[in-house]
ZADRENFI-565501 format. One line per field, with one value per residue (C-alpha): x, y, z. Coordinates in nm, 3 decimals, padded with zeros to 5 digits. Layout:
x	(X_...)
y	(Y_...)
z	(Z_...)
***
This chain:
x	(-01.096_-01.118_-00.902_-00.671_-00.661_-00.405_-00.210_-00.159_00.127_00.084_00.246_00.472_00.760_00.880_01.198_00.971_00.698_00.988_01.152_00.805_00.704_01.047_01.008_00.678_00.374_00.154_-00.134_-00.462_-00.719_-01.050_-01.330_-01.615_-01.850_-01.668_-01.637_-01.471_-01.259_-00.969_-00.840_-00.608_-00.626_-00.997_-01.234_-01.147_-00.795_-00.527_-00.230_00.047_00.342_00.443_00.377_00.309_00.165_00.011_-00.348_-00.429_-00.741_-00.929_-01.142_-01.276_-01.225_-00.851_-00.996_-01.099_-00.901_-00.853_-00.801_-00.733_-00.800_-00.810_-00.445_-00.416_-00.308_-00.259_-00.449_-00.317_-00.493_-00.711_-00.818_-00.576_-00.415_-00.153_-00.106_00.142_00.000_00.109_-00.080_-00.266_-00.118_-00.533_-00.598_-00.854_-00.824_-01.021_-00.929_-01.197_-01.135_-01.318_-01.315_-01.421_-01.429_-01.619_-01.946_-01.959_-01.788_-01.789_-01.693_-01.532_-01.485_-01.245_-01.196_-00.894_-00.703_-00.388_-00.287_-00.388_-00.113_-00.049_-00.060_00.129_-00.027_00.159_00.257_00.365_00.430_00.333_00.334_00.278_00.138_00.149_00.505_00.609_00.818_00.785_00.473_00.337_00.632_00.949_01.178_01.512_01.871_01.935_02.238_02.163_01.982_01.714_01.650_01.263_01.149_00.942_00.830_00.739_00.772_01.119_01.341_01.115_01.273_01.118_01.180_01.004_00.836_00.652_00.510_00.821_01.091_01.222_01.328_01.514_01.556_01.524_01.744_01.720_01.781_02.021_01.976_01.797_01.477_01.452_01.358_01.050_01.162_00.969_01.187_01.503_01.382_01.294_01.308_01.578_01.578_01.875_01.696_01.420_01.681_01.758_01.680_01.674_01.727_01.392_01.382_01.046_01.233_01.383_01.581_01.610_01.815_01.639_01.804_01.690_01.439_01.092_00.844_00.458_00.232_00.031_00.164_00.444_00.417_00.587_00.643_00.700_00.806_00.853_00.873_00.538_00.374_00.393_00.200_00.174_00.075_00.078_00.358_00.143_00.445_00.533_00.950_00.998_01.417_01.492_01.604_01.257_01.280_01.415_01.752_01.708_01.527_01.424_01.307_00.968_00.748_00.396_00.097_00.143_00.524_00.792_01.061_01.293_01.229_01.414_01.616_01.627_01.961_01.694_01.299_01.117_01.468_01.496_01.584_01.949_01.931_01.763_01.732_01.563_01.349_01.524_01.800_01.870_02.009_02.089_01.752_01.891_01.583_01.214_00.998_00.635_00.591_01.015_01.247_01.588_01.852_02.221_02.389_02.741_02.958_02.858_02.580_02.202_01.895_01.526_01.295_00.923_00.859_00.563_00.818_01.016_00.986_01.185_01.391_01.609_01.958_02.280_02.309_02.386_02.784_02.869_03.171_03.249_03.339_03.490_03.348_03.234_03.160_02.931_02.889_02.571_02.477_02.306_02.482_02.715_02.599_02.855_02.794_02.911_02.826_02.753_02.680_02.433_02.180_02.320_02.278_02.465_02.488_02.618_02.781_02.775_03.065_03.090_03.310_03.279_03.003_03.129_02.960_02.985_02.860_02.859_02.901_03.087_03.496_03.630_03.750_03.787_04.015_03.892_03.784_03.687_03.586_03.490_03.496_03.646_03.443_03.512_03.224_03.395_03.769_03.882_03.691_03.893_03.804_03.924_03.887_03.731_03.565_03.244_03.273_03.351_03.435_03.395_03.471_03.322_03.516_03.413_03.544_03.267_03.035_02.729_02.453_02.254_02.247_02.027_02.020_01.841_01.944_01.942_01.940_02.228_02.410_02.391_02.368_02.463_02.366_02.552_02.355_02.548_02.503_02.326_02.556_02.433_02.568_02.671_02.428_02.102_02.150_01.790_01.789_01.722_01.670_01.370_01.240_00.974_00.793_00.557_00.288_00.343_00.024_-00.260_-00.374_-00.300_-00.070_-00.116_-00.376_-00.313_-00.512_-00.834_-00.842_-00.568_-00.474_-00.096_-00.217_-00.340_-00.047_00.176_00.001_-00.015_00.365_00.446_00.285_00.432_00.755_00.660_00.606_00.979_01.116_00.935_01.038_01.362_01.403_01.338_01.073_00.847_00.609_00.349_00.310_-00.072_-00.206_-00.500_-00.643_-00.651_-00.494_-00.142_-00.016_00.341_00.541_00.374_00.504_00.922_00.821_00.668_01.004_01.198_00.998_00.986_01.407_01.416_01.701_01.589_01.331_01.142_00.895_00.739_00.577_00.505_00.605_00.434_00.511_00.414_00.238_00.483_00.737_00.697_00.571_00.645_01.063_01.106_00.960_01.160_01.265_01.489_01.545_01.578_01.774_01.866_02.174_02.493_02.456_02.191_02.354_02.469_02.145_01.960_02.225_02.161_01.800_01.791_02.003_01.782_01.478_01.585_01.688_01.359_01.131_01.353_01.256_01.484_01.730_01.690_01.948_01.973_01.843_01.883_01.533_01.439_01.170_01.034_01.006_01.428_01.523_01.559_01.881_01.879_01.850_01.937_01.607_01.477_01.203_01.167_00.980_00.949_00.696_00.535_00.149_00.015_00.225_-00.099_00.138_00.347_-00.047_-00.208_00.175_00.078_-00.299_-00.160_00.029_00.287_00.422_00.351_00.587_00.854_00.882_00.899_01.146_01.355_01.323_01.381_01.684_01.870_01.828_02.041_02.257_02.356_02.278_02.569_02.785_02.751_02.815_03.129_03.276_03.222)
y	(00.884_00.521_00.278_00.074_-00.288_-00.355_-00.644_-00.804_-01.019_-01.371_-01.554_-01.497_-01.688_-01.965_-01.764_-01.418_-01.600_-01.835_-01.482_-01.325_-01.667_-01.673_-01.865_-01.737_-01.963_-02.142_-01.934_-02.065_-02.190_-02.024_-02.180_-02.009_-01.801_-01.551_-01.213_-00.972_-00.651_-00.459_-00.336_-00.051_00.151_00.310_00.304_00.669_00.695_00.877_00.638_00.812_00.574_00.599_00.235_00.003_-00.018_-00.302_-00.391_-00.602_-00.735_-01.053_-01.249_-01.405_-01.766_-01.960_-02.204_-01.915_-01.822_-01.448_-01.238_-00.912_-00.815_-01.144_-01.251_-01.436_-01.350_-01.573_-01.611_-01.743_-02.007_-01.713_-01.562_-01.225_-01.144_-00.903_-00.815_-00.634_-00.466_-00.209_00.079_00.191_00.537_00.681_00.971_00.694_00.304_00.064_-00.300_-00.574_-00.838_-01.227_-01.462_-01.833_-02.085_-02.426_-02.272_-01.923_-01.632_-01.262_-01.000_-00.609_-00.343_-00.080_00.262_00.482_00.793_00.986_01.325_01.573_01.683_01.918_01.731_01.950_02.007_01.806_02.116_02.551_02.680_02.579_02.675_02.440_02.713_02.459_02.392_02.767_02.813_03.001_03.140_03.382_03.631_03.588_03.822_03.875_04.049_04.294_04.156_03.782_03.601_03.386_03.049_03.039_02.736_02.659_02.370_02.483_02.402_02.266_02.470_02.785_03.137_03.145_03.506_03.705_03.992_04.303_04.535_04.580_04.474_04.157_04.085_03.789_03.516_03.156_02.894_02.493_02.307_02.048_01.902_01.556_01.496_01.340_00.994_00.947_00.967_00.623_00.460_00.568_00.546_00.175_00.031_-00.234_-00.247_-00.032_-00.015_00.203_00.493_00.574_00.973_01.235_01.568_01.668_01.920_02.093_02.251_02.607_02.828_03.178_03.383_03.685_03.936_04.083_04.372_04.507_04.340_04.343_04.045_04.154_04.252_04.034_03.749_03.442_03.438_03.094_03.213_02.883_03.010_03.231_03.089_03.273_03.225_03.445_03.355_03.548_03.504_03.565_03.619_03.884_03.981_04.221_04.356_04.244_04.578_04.644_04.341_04.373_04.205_04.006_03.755_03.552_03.218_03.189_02.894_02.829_02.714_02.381_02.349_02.187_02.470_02.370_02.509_02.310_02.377_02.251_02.317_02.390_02.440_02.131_01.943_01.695_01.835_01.909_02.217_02.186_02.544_02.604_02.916_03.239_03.213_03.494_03.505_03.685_03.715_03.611_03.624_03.481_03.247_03.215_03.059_02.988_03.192_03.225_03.293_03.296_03.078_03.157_03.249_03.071_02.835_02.935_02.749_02.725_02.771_02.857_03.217_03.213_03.075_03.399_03.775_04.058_04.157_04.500_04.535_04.504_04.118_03.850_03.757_03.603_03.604_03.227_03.269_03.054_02.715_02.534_02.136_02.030_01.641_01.533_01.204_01.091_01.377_01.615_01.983_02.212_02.515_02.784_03.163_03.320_03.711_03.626_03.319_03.275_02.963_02.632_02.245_01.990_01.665_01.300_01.095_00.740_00.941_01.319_01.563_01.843_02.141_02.417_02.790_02.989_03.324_03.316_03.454_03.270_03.417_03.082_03.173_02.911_02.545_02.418_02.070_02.020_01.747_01.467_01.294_00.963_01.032_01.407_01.314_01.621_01.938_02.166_02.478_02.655_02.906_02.798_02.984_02.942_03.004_02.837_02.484_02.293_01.937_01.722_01.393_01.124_00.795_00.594_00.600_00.851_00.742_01.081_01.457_01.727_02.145_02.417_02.802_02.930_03.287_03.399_03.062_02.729_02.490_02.100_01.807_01.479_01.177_00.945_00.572_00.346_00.040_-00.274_-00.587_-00.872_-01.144_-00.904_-00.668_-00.536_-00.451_-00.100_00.007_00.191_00.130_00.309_00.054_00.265_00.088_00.299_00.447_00.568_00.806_00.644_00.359_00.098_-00.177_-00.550_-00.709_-00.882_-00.550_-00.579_-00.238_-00.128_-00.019_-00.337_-00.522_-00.324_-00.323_-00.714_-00.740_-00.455_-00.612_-00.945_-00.727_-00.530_-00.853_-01.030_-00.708_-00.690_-01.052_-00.973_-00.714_-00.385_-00.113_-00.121_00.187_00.221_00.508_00.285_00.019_00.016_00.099_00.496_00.781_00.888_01.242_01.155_01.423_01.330_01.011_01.102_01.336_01.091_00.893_01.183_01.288_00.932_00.952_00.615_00.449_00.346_00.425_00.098_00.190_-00.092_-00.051_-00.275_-00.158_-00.064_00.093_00.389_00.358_00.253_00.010_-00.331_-00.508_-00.858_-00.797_-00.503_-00.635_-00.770_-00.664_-00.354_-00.136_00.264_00.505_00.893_00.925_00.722_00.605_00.386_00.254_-00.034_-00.126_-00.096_-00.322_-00.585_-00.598_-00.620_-00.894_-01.097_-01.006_-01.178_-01.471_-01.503_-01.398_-01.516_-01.232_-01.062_-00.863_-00.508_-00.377_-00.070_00.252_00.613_00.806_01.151_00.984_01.158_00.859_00.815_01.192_01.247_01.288_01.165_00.816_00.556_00.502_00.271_00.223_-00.127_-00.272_-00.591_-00.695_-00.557_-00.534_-00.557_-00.925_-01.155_-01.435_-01.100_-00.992_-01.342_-01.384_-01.083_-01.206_-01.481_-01.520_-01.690_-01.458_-01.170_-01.366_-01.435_-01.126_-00.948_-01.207_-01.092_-00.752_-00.844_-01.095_-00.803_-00.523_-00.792_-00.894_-00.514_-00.462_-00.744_-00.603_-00.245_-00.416_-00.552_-00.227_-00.067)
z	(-08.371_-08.410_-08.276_-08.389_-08.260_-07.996_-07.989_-07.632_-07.494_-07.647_-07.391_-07.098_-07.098_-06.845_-06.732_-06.686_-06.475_-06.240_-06.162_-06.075_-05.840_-05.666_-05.308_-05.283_-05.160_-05.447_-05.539_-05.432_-05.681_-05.721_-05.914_-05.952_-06.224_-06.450_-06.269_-06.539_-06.391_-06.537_-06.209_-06.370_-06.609_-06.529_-06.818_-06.967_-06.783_-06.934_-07.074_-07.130_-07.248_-07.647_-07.783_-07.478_-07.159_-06.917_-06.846_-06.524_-06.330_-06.294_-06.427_-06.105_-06.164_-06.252_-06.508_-06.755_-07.041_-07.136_-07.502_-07.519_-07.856_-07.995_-07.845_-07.514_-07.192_-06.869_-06.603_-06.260_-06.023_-05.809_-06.145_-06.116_-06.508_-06.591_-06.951_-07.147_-07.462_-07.770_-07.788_-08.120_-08.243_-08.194_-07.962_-07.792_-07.713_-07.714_-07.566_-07.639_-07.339_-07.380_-07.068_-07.117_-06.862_-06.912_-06.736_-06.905_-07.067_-07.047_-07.262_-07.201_-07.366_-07.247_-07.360_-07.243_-07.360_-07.475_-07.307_-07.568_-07.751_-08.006_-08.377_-08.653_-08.985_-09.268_-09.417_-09.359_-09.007_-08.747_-08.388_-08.077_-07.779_-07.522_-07.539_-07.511_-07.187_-06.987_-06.919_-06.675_-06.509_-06.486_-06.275_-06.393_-06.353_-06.660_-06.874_-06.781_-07.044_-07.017_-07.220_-07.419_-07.612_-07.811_-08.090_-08.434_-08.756_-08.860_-09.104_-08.979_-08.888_-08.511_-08.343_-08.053_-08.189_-08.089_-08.348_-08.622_-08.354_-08.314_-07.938_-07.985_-08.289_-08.217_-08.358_-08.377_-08.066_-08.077_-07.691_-07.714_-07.594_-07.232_-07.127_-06.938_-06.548_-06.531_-06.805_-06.661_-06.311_-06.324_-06.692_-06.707_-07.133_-07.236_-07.562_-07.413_-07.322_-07.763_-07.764_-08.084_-08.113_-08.200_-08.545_-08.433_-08.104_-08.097_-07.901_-07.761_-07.551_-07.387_-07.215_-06.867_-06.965_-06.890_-07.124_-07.092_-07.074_-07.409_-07.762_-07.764_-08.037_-08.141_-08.490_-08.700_-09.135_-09.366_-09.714_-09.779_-09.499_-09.155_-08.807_-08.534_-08.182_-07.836_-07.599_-07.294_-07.018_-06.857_-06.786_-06.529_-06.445_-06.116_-06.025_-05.872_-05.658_-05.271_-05.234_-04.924_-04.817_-04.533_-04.511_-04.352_-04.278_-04.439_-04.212_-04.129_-04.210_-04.031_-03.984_-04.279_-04.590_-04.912_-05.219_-05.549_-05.835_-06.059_-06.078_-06.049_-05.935_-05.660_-05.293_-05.259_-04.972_-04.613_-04.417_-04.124_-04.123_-04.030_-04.292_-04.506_-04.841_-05.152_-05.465_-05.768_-05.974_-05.996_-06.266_-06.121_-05.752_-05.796_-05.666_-05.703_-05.469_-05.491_-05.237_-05.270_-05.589_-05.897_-05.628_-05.716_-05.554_-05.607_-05.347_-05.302_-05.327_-05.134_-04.821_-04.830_-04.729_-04.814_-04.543_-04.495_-04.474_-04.724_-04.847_-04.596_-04.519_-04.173_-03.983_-03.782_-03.487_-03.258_-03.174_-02.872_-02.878_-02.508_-02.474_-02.374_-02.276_-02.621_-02.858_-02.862_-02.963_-03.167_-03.129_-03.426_-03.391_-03.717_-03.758_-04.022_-04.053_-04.379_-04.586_-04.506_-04.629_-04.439_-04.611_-04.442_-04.433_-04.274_-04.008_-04.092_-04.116_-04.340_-04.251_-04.518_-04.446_-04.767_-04.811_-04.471_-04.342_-04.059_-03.761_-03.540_-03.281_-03.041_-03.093_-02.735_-02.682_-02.300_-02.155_-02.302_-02.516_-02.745_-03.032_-03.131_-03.244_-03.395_-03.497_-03.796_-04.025_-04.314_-04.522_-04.906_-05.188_-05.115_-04.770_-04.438_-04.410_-04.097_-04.011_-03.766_-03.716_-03.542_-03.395_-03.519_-03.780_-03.842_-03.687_-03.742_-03.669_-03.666_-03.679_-03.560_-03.501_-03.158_-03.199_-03.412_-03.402_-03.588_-03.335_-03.478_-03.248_-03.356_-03.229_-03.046_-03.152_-02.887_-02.726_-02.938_-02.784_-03.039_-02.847_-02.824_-03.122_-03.048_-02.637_-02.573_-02.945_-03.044_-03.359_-03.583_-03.829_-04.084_-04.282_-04.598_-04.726_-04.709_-04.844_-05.232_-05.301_-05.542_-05.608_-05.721_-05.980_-05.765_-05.526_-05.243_-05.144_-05.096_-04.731_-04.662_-04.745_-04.599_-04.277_-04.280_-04.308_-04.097_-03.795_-03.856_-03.852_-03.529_-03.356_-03.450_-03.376_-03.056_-02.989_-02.984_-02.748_-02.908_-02.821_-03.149_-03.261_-03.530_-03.728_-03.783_-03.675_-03.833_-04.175_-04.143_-04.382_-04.208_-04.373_-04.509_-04.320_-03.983_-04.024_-03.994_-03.797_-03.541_-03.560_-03.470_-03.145_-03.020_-03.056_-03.259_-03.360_-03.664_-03.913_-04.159_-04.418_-04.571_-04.948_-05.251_-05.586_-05.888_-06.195_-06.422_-06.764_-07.030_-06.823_-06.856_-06.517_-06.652_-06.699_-06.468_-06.160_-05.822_-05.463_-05.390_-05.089_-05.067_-04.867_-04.861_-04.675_-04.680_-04.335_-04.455_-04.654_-04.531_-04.319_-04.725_-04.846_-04.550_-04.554_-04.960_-04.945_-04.624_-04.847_-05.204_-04.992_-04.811_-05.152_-05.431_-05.634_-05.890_-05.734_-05.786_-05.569_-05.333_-05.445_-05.337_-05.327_-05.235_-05.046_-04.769_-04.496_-04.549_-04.542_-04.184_-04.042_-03.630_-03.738_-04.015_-04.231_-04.502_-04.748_-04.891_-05.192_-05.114_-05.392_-05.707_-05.654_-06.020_-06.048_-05.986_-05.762_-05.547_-05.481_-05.383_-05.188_-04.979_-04.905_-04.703_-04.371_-04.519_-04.791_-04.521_-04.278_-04.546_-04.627_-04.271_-04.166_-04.470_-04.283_-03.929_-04.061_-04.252_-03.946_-03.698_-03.918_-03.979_-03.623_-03.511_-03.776_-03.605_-03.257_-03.408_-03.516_-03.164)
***
């Protein structure tokens, strides 16, 4: 189809491009011949954002003006542009781009895409087949239903049919539609989050029965006009399924297999291998389990085997704490491996074993030991509760079974002296990326810049009295999950990530743009909160506060870790701030400034 024309940005406003600069260093001038790029999107890229998305690249020189589709955009002194543009309502895009400087001009022309997506005819019934879920086999308990959608045509009688029989009916849908993660993830416009209840979308309840994968139909009737297309999944009664399973590592795994509320959900569950629990039902790769009463998970089905025996319910018995020099190990014997979550509190790990009776007739402590004030159980419904408190805060933990028990080692926090926060701390600085990571507008990889501030950092930190290590040093792929674990077998104390933002397709880079600092678990908290505040000082950027992520460089549990974003790389003065030692050191010495300050608060707490 043809395109529409696309209107860019006409002009960025003073207020938009002072909170982009901040405190960072002026961008250099280049002058030179016109070098035309559009760094992102790829010519023939997918865009897929409803009405708006950004464009960025360069044109090579800073005296050269830039259209996009007749309307202009700015350019900044090195020749980097970042443009903010509606989208035509076309299935493909085209963006005509015209640089002029006063030596020569260039000209672009860039084609990109929609995802393909089902387009309803104007009138009768309809039925969209790729938005039918599920699809492929489901596994599940007879007398438990089972929710399949579907969009069709509004107004239509939707039911599941085979032959004459009707296996279920539809009927309208009245949930609203979601928000794209990226809009709610990272959009700042309140406007952005309106939703509908979509008329095209329909509902059905299936009960838990044998069906095959072939002769079952979805069936759309408006007035005279009926479709029929093939519901090609497969429900099998769970009946036929073993009971029990066991959690079992993949090749190349690290021994802790995790669970999600719901299919496709963030982590919520953490089990080493060897725990056993109760099937609960299966939808392709995800399986189901049943933690405790009215508490399902999700977890891989392929990281499972069916085990024999009558379904998992441990007794807790009694529980022995043994101080060590740098933790203190609880031990609690369990008759089963069954499932368990533990719960971080500034003071407290809460240590819940589900499906669990307590017979704790003994709590021994040993020898005295200031971390470990007071260990406690009781009974609950979903199992056994534990409590671990302690005299100061959480500075991390970890798990493991030994054998039949659940052994919990609680970390104890190093000595940090008010005067020289830093002496005999190890810390763990990790140049995030690559593989991937993002790209500025005249080329600068993520990597790059992250390794350039990074060993600014190392070298303060280093400075100061700490024992620095690298996850890289040098400008070589690092797989993600070797990187915690790294920090975990050196023992660090702490664990810094340092990244530079971008955004996905559809959120506006010129409002939405600024510093802001992740954790995972709350006793990182604090450290996230002192190094975002260090960092807005140092950068000026806006301030776009502390974050929780289900990031994987912030999810371990033996030390305090963070992931910062100190800059966005698509903003042309954040990318030319990061080319240069000064906007590297500014913003490692944002870094370095927030870890002591947190560090001397810590001290002062001891």
């Amino acid at each position: 189809m043809a395109a529409m024309q696309a209107v860019a940005e006409p002009a960025v406003s003073e207020s938009i491009l002072v909170a982009s600069i901040g405190e960072l260093p002026r961008v250099d001038s280049v002058i030179g011949p016109i070098q035309l790029r559009v760094q992102y999107p790829a010519a023939g890229a997918v865009i897929d954002a409803p009405d708006s998305s950004f464009l960025f690249g360069t044109t090579g020189t800073g005296d050269a003006s830039l259209t996009i589709n007749g309307a202009p955009v700015r350019v900044a002194p090195n020749g980097a542009w970042l443009a903010w543009v509606a989208l035509p309502p076309d299935s493909i895009m085209h963006f005509a781009l015209e640089a002029r400087s006063p030596r020569d001009a260039r000209r672009l022309t860039l084609e990109v895409r929609r995802p393909r997506r089902f387009r309803p005819p104007a009138t009768g019934a309809w039925i969209d087949s790729s938005s039918i879920s599920p699809l492929g086999t489901v596994t599940w308990p007879r007398d438990e239903f089972f929710p399949i959608s579907v969009r069709a045509a509004p107004g239509a009688a939707v039911r599941l049919v085979t032959g004459d029989s009707t296996l279920a009916r539809f009927a309208p849908d009245s949930r609203m539609d979601d928000v794209a993660w990226g809009i709610r993830a990272f959009d700042r416009d309140t406007q952005n989050l309106v939703r509908t209840a979509p008329a095209d979308r329909h509902l059905a309840l299936l009960r838990g029965r044998d069906i095959p994968d072939s002769g079952v139909f979805i069936e759309a009737a408006l007035g005279r006009d009926t479709v029929r297309i093939p519901w090609r999944t497969r429900f099998e009664l769970m009946d036929t399924m073993p009971r029990v399973l066991e959690l079992e590592d993949g090749p190349g795994g690290d021994g802790i297999i995790i669970g999600r509320a719901a299919p496709g959900a963030t982590y919520h569950w953490f089990w080493p291998t060897g725990t056993r629990m109760v099937a609960a039902g299966r939808v392709n790769g995800n399986q189901r389990v049943r933690v405790a009463p009215g508490i399902e998970a999700w977890i891989p089905a392929a990281e499972t085997r069916a085990v024999s025996g009558p379904e998992p319910r441990a007794v807790v018995g009694s529980l022995t704490l043994t101080p060590l020099e740098d933790r203190a190990i609880l031990r609690i014997p369990l008759s089963e491996r069954v499932p368990f979550q533990i719960v971080e509190r500034e003071r407290e790990l809460e240590i819940t074993v589900f499906a669990a009776a307590g017979d704790v007739n003994w709590i021994r402590y040993g020898p005295d030991d200031p971390l470990v004030s007071r260990l406690a159980w009781s009974q609950v419904t979903e199992g056994v509760r534990l409590s671990v408190q302690l005299s100061r805060p959480v500075w991390g933990y970890r798990y493991r079974w030994d054998r039949g028990d659940l052994l919990v080692e609680v970390r104890r926090p190093p000595e940090i002296r008010r005067g020289n926060p830093f002496d005999g701390l190890t810390i763990v600085v990790d140049p995030g990326h690559p593989p991937v990571g993002a790209t500025g507008p005249t080329g600068l990889t993520e990597a790059e810049a992250n390794l350039g501030v990074s060993l600014v950092l190392r070298d303060l930190l280093a400075d100061a009295g700490a024992t620095v290590l690298m996850t890289r040093t040098a400008d070589v792929p690092v797989e993600l999950g070797a990187r915690p674990r790294f920090a975990e077998e050196v023992d660090a104390h702490l664990l810094v990530s340092i990244h530079n933002n971008a955004l996905p397709d559809g959120v506006n880079p010129l409002t939405n743009n600024g510093t802001s600092v992740f954790y995972n678990h709350p006793r990182s908290i604090p450290l996230a909160a002192a190094v975002q505040r260090a960092l807005v000082s140092q950068l000026g950027l806006r301030d776009l506060g502390v974050g929780r992520g289900d990031l994987a460089l912030v999810r371990p549990t033996w030390f305090p870790a963070i992931l910062t974003e100190g800059l966005f790389m698509m903003v042309p003065e954040q990318e030319a701030a990061l080319r240069t030692e000064e906007g590297r050191r500014r913003y490692a010495s944002g870094v370095f400034q927030g870890i002591r300050a947190w560090l001397r608060d810590r001290a002062g707490d001891e």
